[in-house]
N, C-alpha and C positions, 0 to 999 in steps of 0.2 A: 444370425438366428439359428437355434436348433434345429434340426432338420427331424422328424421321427417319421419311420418305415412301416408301412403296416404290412402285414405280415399273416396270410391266413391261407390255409389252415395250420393254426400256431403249434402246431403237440411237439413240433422238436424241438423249436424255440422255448415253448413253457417246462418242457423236462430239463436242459440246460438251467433255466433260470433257478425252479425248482433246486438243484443241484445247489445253487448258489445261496437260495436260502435257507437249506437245512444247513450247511457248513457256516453260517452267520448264525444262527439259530442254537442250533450244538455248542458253539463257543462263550455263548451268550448266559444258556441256560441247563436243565438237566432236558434239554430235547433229544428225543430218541423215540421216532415214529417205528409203531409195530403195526403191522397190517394183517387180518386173516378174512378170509368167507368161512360160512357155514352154510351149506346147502342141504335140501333135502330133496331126492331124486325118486321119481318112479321109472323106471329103467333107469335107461339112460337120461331123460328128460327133468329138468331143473324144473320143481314146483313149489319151489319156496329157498329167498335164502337172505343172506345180507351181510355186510362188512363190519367190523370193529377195528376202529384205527386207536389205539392207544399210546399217550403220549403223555409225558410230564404227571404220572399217575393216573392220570383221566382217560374213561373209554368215550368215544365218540362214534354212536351206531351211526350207522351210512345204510342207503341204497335199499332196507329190510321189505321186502317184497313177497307175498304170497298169490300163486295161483288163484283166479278168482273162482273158482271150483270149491276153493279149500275154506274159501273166508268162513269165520262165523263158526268154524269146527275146533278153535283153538289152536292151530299151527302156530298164528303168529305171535304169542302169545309166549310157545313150547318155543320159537324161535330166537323170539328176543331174549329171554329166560339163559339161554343156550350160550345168545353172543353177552350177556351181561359173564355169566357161570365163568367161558373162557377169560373173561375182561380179568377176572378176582385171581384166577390162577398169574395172570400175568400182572398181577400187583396193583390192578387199577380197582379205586376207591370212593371213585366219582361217577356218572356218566352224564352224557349231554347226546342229543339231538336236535335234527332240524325237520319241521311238517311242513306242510302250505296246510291253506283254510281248507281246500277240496281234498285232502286226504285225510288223516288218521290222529288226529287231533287229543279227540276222545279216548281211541285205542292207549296212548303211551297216556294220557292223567290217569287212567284205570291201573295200567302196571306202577305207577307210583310218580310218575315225571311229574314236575310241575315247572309253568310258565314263567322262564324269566326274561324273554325277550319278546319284541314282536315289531316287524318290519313290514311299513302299509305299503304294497305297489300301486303306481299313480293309477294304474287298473281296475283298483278294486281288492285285490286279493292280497291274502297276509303271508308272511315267512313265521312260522310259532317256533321260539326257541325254548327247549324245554332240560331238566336238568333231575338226577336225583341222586344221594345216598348209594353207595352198594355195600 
């Protein structure tokens, strides 16, 4: 019988693995993950920012977080806007994301997203997969 290790906390073992499945991945298809942030800083201090991972044409916003000081003022908004802007210079033609029900739902159908997934947790709460045009 297989024996399997568990293994925690995993980050060295999932970077390794990772390794292994962009090199399957790359061979496979046109995969070629680009990664940036875009922050906005008052000093020194990060008060709003978020990831664009781009990949196989498609941007996939990650992480986009604004200062709760700032909400409602339009940042996140000039934010997204920013990481979609960078998406199109680097070729991508799509985008997608991922919410829960207690976050920002409304926020991304307003910029143009619309729903095409949705994952119920036995909890109660949802994963919104959203998707739009650039």
């Amino acid at each position: 019988m297989t024996q399997f290790k568990l293994i925690a906390p995993d980050d060295n073992i999932y970077a390794e693995l990772s390794g292994r499945f962009r090199a399957y991945n790359s061979a496979q298809s046109t995969w070629n993950l680009q990664s940036y942030c875009l922050v906005h800083q008052i000093g020194e201090r990060i008060v709003a920012g978020g990831r664009g991972i781009i990949n196989m044409g498609a941007l996939e916003v990650r992480g986009l977080w604004v200062d709760e000081n700032l909400r409602g003022e339009g940042m996140g908004a000039r934010l997204l806007a920013a990481i979609e802007n960078e998406a199109r210079k680097r070729g991508a033609t799509r985008a997608m994301l991922y919410t829960y029900s207690w976050q920002a739902q409304e926020f991304y159908e307003y910029a143009g997203y619309a729903v095409f997934s949705q994952f119920e947790y036995p909890d109660g709460f949802q994963r919104i997969d959203l998707q739009k045009e650039l």
